[in-house]
ChimeraX commands (.cxc) that place a marker at each C-alpha (Angstrom):
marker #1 position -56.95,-13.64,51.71 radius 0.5
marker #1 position -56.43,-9.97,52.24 radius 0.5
marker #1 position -58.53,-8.67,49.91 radius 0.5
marker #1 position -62.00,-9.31,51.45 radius 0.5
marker #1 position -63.98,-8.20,53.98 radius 0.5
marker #1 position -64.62,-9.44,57.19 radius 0.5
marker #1 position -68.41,-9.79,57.08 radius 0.5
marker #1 position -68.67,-13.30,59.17 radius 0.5
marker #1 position -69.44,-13.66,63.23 radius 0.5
marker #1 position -66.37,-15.05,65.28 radius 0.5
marker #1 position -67.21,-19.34,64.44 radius 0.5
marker #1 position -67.34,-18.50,60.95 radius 0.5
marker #1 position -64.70,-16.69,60.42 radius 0.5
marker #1 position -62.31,-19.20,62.35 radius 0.5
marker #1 position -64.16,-22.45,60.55 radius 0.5
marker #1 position -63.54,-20.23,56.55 radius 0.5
marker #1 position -59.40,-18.94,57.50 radius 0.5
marker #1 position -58.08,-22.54,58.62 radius 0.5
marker #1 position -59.87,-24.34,55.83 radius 0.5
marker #1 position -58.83,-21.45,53.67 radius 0.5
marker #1 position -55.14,-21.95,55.21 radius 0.5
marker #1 position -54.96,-25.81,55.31 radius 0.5
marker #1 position -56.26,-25.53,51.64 radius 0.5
marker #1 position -53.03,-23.12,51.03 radius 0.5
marker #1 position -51.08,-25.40,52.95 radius 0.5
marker #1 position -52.15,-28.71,50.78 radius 0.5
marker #1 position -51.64,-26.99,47.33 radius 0.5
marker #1 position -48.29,-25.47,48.18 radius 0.5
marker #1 position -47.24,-28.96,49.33 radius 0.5
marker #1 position -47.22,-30.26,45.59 radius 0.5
marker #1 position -46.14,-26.26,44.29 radius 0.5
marker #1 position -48.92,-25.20,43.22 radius 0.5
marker #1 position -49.71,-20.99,44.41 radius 0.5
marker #1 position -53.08,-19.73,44.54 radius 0.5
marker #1 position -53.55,-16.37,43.22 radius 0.5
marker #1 position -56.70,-13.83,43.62 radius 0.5
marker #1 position -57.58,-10.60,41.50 radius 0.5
marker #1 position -60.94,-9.09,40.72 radius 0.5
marker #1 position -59.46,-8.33,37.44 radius 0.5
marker #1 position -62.08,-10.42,35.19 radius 0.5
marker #1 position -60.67,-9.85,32.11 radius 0.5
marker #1 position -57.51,-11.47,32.64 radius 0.5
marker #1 position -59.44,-14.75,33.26 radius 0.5
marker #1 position -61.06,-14.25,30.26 radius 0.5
marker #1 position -57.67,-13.94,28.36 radius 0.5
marker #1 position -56.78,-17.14,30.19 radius 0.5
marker #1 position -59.43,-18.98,29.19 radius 0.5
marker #1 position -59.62,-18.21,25.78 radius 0.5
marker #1 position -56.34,-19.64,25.52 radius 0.5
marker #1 position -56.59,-22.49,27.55 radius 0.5
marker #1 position -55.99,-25.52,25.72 radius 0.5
marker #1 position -59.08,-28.23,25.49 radius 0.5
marker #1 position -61.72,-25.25,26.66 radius 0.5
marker #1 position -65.50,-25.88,25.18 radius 0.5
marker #1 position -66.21,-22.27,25.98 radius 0.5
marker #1 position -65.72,-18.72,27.61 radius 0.5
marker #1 position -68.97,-18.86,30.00 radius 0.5
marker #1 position -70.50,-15.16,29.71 radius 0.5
marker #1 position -71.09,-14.82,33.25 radius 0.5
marker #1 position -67.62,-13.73,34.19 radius 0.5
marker #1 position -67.05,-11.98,30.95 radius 0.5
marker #1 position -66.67,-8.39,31.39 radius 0.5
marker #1 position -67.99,-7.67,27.64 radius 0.5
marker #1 position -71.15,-9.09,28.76 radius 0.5
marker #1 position -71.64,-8.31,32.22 radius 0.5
marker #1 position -71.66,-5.40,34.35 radius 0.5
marker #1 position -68.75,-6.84,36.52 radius 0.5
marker #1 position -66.84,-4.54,39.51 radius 0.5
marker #1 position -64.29,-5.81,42.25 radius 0.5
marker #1 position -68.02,-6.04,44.87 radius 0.5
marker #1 position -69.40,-8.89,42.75 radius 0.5
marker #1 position -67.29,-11.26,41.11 radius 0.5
marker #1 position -63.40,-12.36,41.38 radius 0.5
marker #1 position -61.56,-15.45,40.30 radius 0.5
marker #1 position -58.40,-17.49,41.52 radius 0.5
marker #1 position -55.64,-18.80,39.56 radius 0.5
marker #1 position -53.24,-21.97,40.53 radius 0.5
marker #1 position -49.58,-21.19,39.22 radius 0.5
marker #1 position -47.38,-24.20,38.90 radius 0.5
marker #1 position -44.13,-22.71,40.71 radius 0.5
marker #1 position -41.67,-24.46,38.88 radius 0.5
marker #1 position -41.92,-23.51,35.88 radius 0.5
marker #1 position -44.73,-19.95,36.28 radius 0.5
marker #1 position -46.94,-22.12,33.93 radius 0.5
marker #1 position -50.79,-21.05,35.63 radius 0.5
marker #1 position -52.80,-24.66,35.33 radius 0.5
marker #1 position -55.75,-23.72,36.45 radius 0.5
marker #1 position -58.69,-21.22,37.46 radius 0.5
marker #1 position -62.10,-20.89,38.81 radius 0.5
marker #1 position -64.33,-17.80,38.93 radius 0.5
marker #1 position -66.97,-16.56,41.26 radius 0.5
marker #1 position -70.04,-13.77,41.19 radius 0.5
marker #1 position -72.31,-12.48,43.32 radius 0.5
marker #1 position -76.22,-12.86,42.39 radius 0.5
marker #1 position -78.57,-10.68,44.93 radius 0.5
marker #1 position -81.48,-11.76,43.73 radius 0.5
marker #1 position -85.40,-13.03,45.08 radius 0.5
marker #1 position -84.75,-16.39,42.60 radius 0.5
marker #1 position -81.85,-17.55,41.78 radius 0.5
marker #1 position -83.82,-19.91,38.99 radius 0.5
marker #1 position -85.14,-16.49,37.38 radius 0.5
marker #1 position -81.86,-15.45,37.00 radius 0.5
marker #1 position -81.36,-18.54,34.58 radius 0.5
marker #1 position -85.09,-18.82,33.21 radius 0.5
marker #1 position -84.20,-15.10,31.84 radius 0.5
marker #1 position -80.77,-15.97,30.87 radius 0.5
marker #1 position -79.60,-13.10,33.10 radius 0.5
marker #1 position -77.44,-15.80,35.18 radius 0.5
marker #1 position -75.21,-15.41,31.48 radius 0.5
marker #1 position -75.90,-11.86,30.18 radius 0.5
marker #1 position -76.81,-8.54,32.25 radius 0.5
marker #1 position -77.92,-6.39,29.23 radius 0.5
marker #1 position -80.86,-6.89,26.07 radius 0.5
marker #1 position -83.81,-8.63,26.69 radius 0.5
marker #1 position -83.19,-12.73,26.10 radius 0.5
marker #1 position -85.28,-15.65,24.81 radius 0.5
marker #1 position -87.34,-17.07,28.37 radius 0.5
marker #1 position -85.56,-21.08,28.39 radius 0.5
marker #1 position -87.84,-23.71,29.64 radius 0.5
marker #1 position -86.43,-25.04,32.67 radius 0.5
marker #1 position -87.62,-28.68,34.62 radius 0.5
marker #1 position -86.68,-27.59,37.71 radius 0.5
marker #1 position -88.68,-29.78,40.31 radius 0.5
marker #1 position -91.39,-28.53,42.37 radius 0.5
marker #1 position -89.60,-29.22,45.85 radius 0.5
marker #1 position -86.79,-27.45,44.98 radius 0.5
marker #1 position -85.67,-25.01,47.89 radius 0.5
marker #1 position -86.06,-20.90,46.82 radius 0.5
marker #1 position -82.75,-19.81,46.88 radius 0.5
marker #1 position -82.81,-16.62,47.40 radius 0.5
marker #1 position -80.93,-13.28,48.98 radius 0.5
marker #1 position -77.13,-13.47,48.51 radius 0.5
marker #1 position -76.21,-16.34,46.12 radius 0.5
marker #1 position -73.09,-17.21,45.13 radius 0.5
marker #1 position -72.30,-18.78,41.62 radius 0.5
marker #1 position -69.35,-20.63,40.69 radius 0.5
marker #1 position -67.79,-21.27,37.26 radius 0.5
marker #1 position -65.56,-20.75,34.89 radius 0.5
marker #1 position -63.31,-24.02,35.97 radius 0.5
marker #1 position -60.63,-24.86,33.83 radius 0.5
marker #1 position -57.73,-27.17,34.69 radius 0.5
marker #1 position -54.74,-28.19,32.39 radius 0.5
marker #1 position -54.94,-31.62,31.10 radius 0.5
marker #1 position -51.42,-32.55,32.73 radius 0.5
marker #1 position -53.31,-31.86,36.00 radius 0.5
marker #1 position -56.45,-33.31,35.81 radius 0.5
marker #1 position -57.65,-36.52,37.81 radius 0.5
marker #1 position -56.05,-34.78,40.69 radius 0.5
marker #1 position -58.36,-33.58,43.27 radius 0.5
marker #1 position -58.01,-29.82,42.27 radius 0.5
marker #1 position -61.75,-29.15,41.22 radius 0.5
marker #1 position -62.38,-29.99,45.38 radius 0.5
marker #1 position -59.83,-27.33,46.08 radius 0.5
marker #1 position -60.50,-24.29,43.77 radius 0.5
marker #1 position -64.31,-24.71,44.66 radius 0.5
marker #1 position -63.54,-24.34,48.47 radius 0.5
marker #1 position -61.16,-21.26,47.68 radius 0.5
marker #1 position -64.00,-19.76,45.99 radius 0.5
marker #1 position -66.52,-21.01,48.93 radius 0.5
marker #1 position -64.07,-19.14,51.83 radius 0.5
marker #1 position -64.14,-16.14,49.60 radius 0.5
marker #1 position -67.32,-15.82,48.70 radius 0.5
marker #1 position -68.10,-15.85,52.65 radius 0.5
marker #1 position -66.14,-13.28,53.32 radius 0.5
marker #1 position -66.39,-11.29,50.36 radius 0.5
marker #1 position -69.37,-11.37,49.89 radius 0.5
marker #1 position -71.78,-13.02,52.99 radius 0.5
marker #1 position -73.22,-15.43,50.81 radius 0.5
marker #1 position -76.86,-17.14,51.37 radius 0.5
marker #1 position -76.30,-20.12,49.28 radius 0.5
marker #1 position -73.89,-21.21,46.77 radius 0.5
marker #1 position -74.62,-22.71,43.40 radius 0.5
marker #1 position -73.02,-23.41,39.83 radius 0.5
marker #1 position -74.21,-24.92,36.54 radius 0.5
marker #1 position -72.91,-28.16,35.05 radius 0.5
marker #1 position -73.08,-29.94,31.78 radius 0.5
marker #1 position -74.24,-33.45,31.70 radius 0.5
marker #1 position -70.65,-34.94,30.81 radius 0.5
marker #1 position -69.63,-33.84,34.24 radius 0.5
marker #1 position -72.78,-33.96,36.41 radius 0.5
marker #1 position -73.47,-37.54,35.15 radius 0.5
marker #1 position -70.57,-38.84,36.61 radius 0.5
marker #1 position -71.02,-37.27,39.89 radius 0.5
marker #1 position -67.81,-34.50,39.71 radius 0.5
marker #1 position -70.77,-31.58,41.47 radius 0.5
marker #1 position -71.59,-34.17,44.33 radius 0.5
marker #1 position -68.29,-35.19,44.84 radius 0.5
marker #1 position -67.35,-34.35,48.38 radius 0.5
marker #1 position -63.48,-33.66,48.57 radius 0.5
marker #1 position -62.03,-33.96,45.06 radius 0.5
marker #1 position -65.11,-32.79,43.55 radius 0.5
marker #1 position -67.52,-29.25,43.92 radius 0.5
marker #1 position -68.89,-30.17,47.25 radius 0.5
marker #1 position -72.58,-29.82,46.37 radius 0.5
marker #1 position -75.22,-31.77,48.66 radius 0.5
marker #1 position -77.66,-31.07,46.27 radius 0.5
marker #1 position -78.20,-31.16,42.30 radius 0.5
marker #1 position -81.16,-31.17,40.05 radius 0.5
marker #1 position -81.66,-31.19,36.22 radius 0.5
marker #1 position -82.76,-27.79,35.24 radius 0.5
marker #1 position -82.07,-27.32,31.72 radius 0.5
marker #1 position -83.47,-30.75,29.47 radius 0.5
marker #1 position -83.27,-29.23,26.11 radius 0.5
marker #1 position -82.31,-26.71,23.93 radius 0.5
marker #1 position -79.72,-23.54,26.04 radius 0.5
marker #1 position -77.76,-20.55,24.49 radius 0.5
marker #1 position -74.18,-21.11,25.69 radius 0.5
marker #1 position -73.92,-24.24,22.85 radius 0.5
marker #1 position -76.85,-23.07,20.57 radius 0.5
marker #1 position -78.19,-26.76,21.09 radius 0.5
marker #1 position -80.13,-28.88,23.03 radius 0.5
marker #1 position -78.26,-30.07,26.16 radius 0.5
marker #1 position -78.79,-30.93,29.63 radius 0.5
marker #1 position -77.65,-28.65,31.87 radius 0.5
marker #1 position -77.43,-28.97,36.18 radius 0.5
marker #1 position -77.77,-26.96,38.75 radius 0.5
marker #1 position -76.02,-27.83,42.10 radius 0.5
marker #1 position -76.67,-25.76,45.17 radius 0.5
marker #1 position -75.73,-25.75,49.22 radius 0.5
marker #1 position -76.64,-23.61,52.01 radius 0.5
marker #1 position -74.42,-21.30,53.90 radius 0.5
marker #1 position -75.06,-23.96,56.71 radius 0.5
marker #1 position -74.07,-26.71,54.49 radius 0.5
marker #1 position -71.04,-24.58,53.64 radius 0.5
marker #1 position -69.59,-23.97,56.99 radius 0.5
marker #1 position -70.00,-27.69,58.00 radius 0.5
marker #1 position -68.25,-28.74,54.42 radius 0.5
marker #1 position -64.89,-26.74,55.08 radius 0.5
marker #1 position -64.97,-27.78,58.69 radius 0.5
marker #1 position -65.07,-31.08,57.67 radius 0.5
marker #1 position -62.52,-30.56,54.67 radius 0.5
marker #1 position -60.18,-28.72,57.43 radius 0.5
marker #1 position -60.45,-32.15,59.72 radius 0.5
marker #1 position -58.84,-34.24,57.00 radius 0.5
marker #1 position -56.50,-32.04,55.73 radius 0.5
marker #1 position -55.04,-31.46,59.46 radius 0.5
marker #1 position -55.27,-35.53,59.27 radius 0.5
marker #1 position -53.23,-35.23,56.08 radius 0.5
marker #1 position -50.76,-32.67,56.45 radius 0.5
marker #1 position -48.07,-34.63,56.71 radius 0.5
marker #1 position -48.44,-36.99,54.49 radius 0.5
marker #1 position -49.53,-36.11,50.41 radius 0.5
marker #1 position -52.87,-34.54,50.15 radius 0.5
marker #1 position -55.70,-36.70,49.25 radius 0.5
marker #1 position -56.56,-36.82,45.71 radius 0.5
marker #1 position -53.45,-35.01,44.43 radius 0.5
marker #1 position -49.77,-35.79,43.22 radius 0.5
marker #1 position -47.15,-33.84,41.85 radius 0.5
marker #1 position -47.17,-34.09,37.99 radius 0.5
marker #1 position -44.05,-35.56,36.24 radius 0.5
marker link #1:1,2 radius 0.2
marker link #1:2,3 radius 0.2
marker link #1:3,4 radius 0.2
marker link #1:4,5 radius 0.2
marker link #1:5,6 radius 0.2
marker link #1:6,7 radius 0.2
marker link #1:7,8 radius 0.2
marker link #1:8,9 radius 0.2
marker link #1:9,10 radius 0.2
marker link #1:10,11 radius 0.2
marker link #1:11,12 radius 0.2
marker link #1:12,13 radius 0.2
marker link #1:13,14 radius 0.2
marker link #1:14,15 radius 0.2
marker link #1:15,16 radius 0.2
marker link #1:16,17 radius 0.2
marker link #1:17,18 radius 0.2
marker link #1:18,19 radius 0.2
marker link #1:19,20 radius 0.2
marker link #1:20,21 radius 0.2
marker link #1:21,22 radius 0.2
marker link #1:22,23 radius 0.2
marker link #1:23,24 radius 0.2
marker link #1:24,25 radius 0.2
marker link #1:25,26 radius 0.2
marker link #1:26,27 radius 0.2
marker link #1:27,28 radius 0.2
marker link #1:28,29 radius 0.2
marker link #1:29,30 radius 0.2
marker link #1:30,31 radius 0.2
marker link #1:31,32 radius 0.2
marker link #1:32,33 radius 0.2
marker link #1:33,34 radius 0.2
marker link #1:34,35 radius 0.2
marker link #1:35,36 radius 0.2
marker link #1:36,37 radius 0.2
marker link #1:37,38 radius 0.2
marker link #1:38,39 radius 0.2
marker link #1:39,40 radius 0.2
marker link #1:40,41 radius 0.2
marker link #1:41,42 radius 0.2
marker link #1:42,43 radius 0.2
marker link #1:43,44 radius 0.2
marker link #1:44,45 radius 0.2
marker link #1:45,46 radius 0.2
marker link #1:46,47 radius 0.2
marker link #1:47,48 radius 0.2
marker link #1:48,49 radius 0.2
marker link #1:49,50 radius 0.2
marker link #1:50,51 radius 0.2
marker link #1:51,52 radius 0.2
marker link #1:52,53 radius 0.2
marker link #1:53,54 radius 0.2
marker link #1:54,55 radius 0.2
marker link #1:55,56 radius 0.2
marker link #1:56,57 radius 0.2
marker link #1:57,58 radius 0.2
marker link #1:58,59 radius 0.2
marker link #1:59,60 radius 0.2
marker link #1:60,61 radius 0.2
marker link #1:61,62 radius 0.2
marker link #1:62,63 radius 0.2
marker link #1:63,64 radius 0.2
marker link #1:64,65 radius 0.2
marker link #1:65,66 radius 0.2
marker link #1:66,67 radius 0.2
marker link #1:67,68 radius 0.2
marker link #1:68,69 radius 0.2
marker link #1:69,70 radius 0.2
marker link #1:70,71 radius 0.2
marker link #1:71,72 radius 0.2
marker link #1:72,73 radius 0.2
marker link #1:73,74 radius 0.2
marker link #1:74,75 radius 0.2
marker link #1:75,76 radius 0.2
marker link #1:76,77 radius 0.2
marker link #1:77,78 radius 0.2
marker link #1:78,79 radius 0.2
marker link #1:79,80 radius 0.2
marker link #1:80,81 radius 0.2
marker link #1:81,82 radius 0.2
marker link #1:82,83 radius 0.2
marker link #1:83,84 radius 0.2
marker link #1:84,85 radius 0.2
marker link #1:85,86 radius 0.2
marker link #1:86,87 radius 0.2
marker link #1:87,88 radius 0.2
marker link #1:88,89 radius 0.2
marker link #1:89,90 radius 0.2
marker link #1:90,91 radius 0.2
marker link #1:91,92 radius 0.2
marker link #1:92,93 radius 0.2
marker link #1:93,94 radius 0.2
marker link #1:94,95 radius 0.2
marker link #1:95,96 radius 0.2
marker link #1:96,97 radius 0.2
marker link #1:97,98 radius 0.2
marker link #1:98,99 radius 0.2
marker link #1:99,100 radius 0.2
marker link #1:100,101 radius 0.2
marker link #1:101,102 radius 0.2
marker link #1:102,103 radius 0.2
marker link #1:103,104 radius 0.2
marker link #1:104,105 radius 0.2
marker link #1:105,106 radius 0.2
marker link #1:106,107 radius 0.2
marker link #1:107,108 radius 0.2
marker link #1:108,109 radius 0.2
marker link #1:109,110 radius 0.2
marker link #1:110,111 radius 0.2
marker link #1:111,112 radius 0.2
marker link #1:112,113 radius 0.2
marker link #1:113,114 radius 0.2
marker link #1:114,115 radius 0.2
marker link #1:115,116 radius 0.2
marker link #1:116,117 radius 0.2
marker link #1:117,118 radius 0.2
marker link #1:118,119 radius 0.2
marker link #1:119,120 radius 0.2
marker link #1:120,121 radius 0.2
marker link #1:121,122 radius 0.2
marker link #1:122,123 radius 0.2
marker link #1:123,124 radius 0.2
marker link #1:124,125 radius 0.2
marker link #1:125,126 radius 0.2
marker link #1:126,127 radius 0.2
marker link #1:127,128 radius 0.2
marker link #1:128,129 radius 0.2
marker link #1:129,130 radius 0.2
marker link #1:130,131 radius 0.2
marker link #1:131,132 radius 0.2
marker link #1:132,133 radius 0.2
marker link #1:133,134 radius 0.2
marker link #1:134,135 radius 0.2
marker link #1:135,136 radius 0.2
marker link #1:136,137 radius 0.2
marker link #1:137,138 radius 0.2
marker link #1:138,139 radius 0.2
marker link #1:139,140 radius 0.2
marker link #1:140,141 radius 0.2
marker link #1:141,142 radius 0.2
marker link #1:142,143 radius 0.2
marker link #1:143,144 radius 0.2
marker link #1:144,145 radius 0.2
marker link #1:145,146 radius 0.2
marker link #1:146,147 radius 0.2
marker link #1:147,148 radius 0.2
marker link #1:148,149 radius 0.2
marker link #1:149,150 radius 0.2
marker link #1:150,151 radius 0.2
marker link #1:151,152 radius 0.2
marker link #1:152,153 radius 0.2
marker link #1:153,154 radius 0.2
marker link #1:154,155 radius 0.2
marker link #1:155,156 radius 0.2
marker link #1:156,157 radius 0.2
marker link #1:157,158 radius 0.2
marker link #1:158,159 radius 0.2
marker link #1:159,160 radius 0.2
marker link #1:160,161 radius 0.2
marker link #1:161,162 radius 0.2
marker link #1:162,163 radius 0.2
marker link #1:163,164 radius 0.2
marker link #1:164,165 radius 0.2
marker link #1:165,166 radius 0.2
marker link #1:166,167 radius 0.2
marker link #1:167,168 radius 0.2
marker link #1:168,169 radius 0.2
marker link #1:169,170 radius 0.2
marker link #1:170,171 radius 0.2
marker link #1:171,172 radius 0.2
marker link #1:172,173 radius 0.2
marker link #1:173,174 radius 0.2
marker link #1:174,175 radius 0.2
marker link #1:175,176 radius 0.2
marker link #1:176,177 radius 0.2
marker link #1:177,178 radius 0.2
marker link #1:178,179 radius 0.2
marker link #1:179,180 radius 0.2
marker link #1:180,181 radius 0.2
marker link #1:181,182 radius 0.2
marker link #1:182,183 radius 0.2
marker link #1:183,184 radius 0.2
marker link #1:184,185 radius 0.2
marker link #1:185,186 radius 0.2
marker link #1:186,187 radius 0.2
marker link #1:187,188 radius 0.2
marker link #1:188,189 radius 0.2
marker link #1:189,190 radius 0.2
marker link #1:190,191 radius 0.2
marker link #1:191,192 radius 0.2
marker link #1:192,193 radius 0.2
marker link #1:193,194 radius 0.2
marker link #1:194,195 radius 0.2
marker link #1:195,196 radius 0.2
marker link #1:196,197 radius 0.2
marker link #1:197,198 radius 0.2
marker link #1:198,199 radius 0.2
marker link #1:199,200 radius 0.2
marker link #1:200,201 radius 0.2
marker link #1:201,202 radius 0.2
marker link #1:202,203 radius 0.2
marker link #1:203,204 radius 0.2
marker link #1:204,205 radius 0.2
marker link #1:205,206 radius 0.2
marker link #1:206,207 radius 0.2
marker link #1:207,208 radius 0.2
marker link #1:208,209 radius 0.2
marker link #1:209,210 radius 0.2
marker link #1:210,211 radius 0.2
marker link #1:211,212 radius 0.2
marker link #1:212,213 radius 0.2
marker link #1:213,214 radius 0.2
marker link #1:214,215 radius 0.2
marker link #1:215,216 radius 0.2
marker link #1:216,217 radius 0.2
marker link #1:217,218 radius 0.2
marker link #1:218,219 radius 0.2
marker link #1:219,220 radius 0.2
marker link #1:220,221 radius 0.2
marker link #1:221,222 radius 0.2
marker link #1:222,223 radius 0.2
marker link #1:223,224 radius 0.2
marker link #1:224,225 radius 0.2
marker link #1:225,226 radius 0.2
marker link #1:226,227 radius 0.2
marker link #1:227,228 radius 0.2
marker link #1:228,229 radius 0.2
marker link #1:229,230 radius 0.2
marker link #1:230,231 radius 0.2
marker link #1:231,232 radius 0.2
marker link #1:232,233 radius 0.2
marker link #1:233,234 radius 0.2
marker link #1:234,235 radius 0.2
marker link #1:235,236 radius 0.2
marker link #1:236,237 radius 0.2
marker link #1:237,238 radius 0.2
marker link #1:238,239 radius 0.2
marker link #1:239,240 radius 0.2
marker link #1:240,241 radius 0.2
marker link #1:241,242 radius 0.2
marker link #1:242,243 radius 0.2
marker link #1:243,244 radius 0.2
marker link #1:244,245 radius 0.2
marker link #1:245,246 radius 0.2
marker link #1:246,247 radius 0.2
marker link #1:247,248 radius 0.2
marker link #1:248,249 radius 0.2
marker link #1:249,250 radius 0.2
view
């Protein structure tokens, strides 16, 4: 975790490095190496030839973004037996007064041209989040390695960097229905993590041309610290014995 800065006060940095080092510690059990870079394009490359992929999300594509090494990176999982990289998750920085702007004006997606205003159904009660906002996406996992925990373990990779990389207010991501429905964002240890999730988009959204539903979970930095505390607890539980949710594939 090298290659970010030290931005946290003393508790937080000691709660993010041993989740971020039990995490290590859990994938390398079953040989699987995390990887960082700031390099965006070569998750792009990966994705576009990821097998089973519905799309590229323009957030993290450099073609459409103006993306530097101070606002977005992304981690790759290498399988170490054979060099075969299985999965991925990307992160960006939003400074912003609303995050729900940012998607309203489809800026969450594209940083340049003017773009058709979506009509969101956001609730009313729905916290202002606000200052430094993280955003995860851009998850992919291979289909021999699904059903095995590793969404829960990219997201909090991406949740220890983004707090020191970047001093993150909040964190946030947006989900189809075929994966909020069945409770993958909410999902405390093999899922995202998320406390919270709303329906924002009910309707028709430019990433599939088409009407969709589209989510939008979110947690404090609070909410963060106390998640990879927790997450550190039970992998210390675990660490001798196979990590929750995961299994070496056959």
């Amino acid at each position: 975790m090298d290659t970010v800065t030290n931005v946290l006060d003393h508790d937080a940095q000691h709660i993010v490095q041993s989740c971020f080092d039990e995490t290590l510690r859990a994938l390398r059990a079953i040989g699987l190496d995390p990887t960082f870079s700031t390099a965006m394009a070569g998750w792009k490359s990966m994705m576009s030839s990821a097998p089973k992929i519905m799309l590229v999300n323009p957030s993290f594509d450099p073609d459409e973004n103006d993306l530097t090494p101070d606002n977005t990176f992304w981690i790759c999982l290498t399988d170490t037996r054979d060099n075969r990289r299985i999965a991925c998750i990307a992160n960006r920085l939003f400074v912003t007064d609303n995050y729900i702007e940012l998607l309203r004006t489809q800026r969450v997606w594209y940083s340049r041209g003017p773009r058709t205003l979506l009509d969101l159904v956001v609730p009313a009660d729905m916290p202002l989040i606000s200052g430094r906002v993280g955003h995860h996406s851009g998850l992919w996992i291979h289909p021999d390695w699904r059903k095995h925990g590793l969404s829960g373990y990219l997201t909090r990779l991406a949740r220890c960097a983004s707090l020191r990389k970047f001093d993150v207010d909040w964190h946030v991501g947006l989900v189809f229905a075929a994966l909020a429905e069945k409770g993958l964002p909410t999902a405390p240890t093999t899922g995202y993590g998320y406390p919270h999730m709303v329906l924002a988009i009910d309707g028709w959204q430019p990433l599939t041309n088409k009407a969709d539903r589209l989510y939008v979970p979110w947690i404090s930095r609070a909410e963060i610290l106390a998640h990879l505390a927790d997450e550190t607890r039970r992998l210390v539980v675990h660490r001798n014995q196979q990590p929750v949710g995961l299994s070496v594939v056959s």
